[in-house]
N, CA, C and O atoms as a Tinker XYZ file with bonds, in Angstrom:
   340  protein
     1  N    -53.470000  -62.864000   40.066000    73     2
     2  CA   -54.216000  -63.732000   39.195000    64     1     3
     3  C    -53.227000  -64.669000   38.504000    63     2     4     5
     4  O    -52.156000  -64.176000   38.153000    81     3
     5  N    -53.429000  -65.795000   38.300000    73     3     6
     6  CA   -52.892000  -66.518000   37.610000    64     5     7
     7  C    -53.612000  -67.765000   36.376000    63     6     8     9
     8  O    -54.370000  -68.726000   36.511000    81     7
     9  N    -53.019000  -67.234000   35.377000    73     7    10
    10  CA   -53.321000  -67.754000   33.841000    64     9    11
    11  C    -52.915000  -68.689000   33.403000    63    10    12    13
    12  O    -51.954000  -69.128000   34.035000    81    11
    13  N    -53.328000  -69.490000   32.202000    73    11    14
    14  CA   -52.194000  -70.408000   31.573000    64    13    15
    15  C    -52.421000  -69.780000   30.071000    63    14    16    17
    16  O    -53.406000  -69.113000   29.755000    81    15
    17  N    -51.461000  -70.073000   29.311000    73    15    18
    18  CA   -51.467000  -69.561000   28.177000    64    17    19
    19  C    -50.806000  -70.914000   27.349000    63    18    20    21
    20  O    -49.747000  -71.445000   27.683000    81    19
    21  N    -51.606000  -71.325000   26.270000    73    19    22
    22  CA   -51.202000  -72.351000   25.706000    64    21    23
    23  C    -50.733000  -72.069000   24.194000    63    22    24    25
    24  O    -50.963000  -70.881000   23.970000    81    23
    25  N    -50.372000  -72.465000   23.477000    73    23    26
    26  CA   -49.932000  -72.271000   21.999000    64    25    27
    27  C    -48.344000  -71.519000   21.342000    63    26    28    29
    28  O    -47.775000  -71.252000   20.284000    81    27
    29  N    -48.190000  -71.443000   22.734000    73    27    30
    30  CA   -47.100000  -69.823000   22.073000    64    29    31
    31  C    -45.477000  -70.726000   21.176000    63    30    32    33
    32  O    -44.828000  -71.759000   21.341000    81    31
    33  N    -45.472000  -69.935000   20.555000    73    31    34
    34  CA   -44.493000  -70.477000   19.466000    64    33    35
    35  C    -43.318000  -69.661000   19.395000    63    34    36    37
    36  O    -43.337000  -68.451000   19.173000    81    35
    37  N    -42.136000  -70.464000   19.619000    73    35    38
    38  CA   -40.870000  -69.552000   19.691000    64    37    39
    39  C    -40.067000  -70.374000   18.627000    63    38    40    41
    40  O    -40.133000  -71.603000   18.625000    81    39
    41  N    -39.318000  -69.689000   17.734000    73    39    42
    42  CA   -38.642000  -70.348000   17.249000    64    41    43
    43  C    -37.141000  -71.566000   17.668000    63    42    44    45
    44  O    -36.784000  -71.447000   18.840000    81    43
    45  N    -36.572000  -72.310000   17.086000    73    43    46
    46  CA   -35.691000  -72.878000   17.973000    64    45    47
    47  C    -34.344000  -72.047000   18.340000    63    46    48    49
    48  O    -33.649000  -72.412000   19.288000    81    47
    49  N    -33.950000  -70.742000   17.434000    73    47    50
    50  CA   -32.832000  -70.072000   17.463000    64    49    51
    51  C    -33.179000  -69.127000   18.313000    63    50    52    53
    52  O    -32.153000  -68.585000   18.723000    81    51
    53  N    -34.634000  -68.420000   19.024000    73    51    54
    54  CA   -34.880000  -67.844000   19.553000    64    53    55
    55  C    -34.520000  -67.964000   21.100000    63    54    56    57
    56  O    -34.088000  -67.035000   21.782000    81    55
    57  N    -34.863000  -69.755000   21.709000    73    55    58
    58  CA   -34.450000  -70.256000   23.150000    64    57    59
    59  C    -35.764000  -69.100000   23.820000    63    58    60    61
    60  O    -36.380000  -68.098000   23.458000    81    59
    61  N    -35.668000  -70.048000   25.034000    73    59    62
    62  CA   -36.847000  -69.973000   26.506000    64    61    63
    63  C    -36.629000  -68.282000   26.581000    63    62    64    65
    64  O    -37.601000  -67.568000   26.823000    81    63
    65  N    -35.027000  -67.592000   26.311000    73    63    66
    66  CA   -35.349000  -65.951000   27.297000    64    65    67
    67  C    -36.468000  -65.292000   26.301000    63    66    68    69
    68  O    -37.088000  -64.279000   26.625000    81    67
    69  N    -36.661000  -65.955000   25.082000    73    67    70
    70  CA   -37.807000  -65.035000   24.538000    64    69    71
    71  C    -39.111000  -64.837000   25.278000    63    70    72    73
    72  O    -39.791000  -63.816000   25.176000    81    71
    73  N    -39.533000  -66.284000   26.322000    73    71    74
    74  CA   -41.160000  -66.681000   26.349000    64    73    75
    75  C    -41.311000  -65.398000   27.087000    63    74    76    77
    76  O    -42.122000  -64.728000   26.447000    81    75
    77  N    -40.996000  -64.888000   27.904000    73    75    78
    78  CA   -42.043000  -63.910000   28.681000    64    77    79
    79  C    -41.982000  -62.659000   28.107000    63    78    80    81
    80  O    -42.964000  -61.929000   28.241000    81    79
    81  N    -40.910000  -62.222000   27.421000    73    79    82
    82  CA   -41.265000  -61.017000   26.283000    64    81    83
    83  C    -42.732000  -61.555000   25.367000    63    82    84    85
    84  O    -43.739000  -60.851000   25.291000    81    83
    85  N    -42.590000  -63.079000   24.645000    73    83    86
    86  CA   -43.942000  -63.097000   23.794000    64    85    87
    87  C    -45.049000  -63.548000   24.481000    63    86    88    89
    88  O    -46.078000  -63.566000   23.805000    81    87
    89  N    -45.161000  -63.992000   25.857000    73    87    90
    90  CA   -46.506000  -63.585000   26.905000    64    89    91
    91  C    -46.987000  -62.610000   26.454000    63    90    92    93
    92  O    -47.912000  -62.503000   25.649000    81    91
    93  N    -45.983000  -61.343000   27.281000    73    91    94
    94  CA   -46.383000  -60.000000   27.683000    64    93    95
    95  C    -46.743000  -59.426000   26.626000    63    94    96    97
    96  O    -47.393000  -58.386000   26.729000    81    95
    97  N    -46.408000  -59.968000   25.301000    73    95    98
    98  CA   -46.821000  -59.492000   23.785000    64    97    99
    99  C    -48.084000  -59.827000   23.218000    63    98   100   101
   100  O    -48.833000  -59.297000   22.398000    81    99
   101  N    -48.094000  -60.750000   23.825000    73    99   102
   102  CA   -49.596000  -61.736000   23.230000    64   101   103
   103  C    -50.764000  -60.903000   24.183000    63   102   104   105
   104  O    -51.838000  -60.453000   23.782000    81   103
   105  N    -50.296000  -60.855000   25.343000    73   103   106
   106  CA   -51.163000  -60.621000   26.381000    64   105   107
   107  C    -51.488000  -58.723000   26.314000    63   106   108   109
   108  O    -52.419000  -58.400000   27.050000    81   107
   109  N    -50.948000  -57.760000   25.677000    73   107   110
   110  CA   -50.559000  -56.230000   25.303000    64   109   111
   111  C    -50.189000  -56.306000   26.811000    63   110   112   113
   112  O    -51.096000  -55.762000   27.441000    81   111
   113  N    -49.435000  -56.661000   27.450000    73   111   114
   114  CA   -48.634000  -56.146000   28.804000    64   113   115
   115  C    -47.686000  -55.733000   28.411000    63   114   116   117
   116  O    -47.289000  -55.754000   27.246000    81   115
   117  N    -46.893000  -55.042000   29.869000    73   115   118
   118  CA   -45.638000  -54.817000   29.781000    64   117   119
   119  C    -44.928000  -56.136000   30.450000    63   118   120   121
   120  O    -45.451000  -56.914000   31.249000    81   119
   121  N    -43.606000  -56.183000   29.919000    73   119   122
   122  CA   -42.551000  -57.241000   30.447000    64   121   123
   123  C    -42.970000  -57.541000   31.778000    63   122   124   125
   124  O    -43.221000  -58.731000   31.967000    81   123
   125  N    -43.131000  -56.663000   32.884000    73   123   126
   126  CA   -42.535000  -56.023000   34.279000    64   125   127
   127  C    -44.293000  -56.339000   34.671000    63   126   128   129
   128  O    -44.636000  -56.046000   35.816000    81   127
   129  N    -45.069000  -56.766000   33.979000    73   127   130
   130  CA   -46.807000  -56.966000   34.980000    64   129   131
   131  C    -46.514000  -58.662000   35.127000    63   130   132   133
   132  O    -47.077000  -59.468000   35.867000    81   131
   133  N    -45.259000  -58.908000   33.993000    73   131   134
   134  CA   -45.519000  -60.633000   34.212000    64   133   135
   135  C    -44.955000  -61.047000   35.697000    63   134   136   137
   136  O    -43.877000  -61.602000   35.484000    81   135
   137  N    -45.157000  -61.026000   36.805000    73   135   138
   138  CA   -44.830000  -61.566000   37.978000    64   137   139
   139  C    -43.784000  -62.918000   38.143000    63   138   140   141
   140  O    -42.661000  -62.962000   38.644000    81   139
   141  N    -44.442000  -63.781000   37.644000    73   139   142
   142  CA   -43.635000  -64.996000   37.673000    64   141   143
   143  C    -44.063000  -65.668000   36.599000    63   142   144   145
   144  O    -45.185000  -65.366000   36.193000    81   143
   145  N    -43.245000  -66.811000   35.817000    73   143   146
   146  CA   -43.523000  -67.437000   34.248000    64   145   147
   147  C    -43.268000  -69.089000   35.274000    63   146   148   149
   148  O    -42.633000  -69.177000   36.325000    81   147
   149  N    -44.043000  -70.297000   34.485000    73   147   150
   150  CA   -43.796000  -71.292000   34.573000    64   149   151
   151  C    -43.770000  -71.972000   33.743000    63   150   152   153
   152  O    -44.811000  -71.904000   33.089000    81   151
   153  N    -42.773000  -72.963000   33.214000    73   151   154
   154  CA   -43.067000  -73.843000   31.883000    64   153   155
   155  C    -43.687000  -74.838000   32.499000    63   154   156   157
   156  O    -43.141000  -75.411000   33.441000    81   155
   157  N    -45.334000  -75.304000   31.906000    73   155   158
   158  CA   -45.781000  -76.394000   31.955000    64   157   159
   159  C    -45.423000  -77.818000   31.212000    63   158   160   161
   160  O    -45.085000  -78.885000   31.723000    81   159
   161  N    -45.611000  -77.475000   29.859000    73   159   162
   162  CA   -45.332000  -78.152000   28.751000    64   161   163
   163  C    -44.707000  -77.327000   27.571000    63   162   164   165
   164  O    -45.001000  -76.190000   27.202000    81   163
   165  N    -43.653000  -78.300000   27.016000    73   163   166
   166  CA   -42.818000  -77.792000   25.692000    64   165   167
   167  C    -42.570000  -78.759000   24.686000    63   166   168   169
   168  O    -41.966000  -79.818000   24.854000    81   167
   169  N    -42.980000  -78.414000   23.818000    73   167   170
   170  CA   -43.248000  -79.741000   22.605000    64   169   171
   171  C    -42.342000  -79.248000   21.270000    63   170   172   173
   172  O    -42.133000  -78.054000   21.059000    81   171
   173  N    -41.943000  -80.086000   20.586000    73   171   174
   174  CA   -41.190000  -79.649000   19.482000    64   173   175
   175  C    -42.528000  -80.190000   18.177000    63   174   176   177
   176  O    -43.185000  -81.219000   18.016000    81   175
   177  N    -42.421000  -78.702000   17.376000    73   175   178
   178  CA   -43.483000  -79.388000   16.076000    64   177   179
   179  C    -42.431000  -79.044000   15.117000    63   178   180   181
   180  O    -41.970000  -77.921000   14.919000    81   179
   181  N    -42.001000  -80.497000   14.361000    73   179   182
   182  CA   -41.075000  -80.531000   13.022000    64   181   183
   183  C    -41.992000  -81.097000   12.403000    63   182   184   185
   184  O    -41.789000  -82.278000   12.122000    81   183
   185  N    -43.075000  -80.583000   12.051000    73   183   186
   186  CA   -44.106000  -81.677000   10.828000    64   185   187
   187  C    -43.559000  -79.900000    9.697000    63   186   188   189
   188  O    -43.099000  -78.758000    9.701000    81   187
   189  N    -44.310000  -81.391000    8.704000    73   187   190
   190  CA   -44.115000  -80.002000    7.095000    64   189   191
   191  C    -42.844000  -80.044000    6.832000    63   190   192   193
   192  O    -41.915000  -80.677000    7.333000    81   191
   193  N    -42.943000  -79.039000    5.698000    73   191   194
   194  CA   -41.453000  -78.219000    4.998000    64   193   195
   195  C    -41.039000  -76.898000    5.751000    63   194   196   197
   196  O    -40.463000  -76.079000    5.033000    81   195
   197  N    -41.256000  -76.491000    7.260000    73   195   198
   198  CA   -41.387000  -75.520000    7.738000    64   197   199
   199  C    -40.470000  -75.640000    8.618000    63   198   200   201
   200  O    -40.314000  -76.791000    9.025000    81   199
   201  N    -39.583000  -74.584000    9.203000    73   199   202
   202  CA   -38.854000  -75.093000   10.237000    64   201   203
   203  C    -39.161000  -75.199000   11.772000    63   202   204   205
   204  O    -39.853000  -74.378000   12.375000    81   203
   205  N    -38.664000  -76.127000   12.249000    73   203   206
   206  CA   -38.962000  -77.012000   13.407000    64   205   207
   207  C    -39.142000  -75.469000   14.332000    63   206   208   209
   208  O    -38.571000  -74.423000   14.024000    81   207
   209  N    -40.136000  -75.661000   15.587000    73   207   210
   210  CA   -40.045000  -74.217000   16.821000    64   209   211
   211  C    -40.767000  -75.203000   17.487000    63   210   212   213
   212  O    -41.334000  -76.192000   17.023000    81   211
   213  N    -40.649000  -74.693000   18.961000    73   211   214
   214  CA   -41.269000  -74.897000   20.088000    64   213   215
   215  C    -42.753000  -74.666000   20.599000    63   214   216   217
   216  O    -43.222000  -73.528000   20.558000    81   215
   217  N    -43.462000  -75.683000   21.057000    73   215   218
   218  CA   -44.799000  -74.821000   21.538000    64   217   219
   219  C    -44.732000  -74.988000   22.641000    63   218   220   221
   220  O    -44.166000  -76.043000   22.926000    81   219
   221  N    -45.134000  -74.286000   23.631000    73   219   222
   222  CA   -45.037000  -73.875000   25.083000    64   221   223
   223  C    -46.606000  -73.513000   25.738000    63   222   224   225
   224  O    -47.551000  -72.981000   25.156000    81   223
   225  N    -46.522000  -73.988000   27.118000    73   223   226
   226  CA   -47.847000  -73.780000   27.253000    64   225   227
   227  C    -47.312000  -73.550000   28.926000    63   226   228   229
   228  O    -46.771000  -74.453000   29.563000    81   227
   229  N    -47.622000  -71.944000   29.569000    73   227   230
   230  CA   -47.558000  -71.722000   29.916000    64   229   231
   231  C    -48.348000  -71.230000   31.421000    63   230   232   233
   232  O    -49.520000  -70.867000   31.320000    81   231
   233  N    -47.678000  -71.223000   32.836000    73   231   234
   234  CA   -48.481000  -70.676000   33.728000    64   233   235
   235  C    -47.715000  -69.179000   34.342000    63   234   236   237
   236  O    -46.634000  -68.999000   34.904000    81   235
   237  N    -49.020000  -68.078000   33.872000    73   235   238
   238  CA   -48.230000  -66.992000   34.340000    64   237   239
   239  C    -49.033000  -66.041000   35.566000    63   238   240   241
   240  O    -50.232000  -65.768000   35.507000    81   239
   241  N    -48.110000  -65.604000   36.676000    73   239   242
   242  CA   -48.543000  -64.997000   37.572000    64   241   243
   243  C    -48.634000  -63.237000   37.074000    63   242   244   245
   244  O    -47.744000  -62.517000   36.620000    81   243
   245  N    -49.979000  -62.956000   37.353000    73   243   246
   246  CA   -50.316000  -61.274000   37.203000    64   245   247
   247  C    -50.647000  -60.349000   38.381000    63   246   248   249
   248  O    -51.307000  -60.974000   39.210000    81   247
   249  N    -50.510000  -59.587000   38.600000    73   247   250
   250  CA   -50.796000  -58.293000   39.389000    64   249   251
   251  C    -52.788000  -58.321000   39.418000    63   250   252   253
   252  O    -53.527000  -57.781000   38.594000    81   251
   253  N    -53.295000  -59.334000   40.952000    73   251   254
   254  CA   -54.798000  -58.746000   40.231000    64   253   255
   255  C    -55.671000  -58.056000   40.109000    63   254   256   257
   256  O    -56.878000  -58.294000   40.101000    81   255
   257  N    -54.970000  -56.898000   39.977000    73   255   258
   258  CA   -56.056000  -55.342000   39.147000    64   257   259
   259  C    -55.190000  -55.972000   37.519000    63   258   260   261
   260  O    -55.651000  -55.204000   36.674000    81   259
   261  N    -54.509000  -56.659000   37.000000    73   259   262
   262  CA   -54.906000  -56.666000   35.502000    64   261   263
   263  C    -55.655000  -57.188000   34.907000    63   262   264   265
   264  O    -56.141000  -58.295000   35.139000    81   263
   265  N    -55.913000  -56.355000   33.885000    73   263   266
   266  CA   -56.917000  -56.907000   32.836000    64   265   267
   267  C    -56.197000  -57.196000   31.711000    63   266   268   269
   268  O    -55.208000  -56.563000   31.343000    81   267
   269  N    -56.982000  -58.742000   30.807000    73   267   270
   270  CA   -56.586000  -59.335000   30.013000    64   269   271
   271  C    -57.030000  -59.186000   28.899000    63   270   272   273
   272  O    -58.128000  -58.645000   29.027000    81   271
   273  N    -56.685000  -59.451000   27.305000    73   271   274
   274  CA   -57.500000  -59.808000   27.017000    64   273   275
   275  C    -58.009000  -61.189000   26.904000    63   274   276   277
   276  O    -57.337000  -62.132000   27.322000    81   275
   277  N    -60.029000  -61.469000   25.949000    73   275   278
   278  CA   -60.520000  -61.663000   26.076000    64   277   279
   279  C    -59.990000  -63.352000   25.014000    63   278   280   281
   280  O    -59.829000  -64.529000   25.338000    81   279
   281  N    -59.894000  -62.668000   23.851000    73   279   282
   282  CA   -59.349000  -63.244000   22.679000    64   281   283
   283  C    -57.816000  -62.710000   22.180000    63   282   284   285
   284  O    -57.526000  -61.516000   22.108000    81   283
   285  N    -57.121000  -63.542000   21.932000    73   283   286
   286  CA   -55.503000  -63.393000   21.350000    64   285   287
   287  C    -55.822000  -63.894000   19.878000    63   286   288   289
   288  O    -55.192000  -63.100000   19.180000    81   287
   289  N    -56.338000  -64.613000   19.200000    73   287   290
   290  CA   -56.286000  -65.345000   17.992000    64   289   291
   291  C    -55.301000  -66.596000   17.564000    63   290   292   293
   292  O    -54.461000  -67.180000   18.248000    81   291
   293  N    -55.619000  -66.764000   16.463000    73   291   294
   294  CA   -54.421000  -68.162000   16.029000    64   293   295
   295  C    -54.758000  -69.024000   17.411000    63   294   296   297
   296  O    -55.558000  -68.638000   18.263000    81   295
   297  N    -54.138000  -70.037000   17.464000    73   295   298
   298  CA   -53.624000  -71.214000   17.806000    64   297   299
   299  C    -53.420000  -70.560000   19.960000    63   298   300   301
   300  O    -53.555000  -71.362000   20.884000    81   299
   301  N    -53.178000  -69.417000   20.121000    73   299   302
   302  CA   -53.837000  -69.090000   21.425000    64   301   303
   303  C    -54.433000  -69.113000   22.431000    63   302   304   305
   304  O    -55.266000  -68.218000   22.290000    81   303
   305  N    -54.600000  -69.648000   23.598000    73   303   306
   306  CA   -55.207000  -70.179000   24.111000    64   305   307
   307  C    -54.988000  -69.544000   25.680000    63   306   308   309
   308  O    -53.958000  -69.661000   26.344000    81   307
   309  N    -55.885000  -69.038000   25.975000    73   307   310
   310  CA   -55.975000  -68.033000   27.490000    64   309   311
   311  C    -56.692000  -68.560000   28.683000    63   310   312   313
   312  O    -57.905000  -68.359000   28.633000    81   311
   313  N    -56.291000  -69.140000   29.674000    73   311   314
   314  CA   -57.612000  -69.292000   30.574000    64   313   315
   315  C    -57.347000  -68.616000   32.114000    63   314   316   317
   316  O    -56.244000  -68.877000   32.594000    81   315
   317  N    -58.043000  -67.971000   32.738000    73   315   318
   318  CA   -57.513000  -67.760000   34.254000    64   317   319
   319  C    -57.499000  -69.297000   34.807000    63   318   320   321
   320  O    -58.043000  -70.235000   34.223000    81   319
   321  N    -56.740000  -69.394000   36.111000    73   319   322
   322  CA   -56.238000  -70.140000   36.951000    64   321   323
   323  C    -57.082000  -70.143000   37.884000    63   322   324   325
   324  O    -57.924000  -71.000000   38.155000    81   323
   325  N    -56.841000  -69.117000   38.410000    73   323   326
   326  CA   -56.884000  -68.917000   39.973000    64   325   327
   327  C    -56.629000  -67.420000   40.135000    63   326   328   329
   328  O    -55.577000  -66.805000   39.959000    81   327
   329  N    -58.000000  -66.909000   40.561000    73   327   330
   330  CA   -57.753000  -66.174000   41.066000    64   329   331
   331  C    -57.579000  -65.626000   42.690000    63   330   332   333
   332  O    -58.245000  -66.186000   43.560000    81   331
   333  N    -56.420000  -64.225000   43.136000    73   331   334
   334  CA   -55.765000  -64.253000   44.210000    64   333   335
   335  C    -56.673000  -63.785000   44.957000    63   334   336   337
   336  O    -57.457000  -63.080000   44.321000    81   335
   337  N    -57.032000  -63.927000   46.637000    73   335   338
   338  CA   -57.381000  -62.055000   47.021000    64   337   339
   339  C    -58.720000  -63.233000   48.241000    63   338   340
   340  O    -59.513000  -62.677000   49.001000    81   339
């Protein structure tokens, strides 16, 4: 199966090796169900008194017997792709 996942926020001291640990976090997976990660889009938000992080919007390949969830919350954004089979 393959997803996109839009919103995810990494800080800037954090760098890209975080994104698929905070997929698999967002998503309650383990590291090891994420198959393959793709960066679609990466945007820098420096608005406010807040410090500057990355938003990333992602395409990720899954194993398809997984299940997702339905809702993540916040700023989150889940959709299937394509599914395999």
């Amino acid at each position: 199966m393959i997803i996109q996942v839009s919103g995810i926020r990494i800080a800037l001291e954090e760098g890209e090796k975080m994104l698929s640990s905070r997929v698999a976090e967002l998503l309650s997976l383990p590291r090891e169900a994420i198959l393959s990660l793709k960066v679609l889009r990466k945007s820098l938000d420096a608005r406010r008194a807040r410090p500057p992080f990355f938003v990333y919007v992602v395409e990720a390949v899954l194993p398809d017997t997984t299940r997702i969830r339905d809702t993540v919350g916040g700023e989150i954004n889940i959709r299937v792709v394509e599914e395999r089979g």
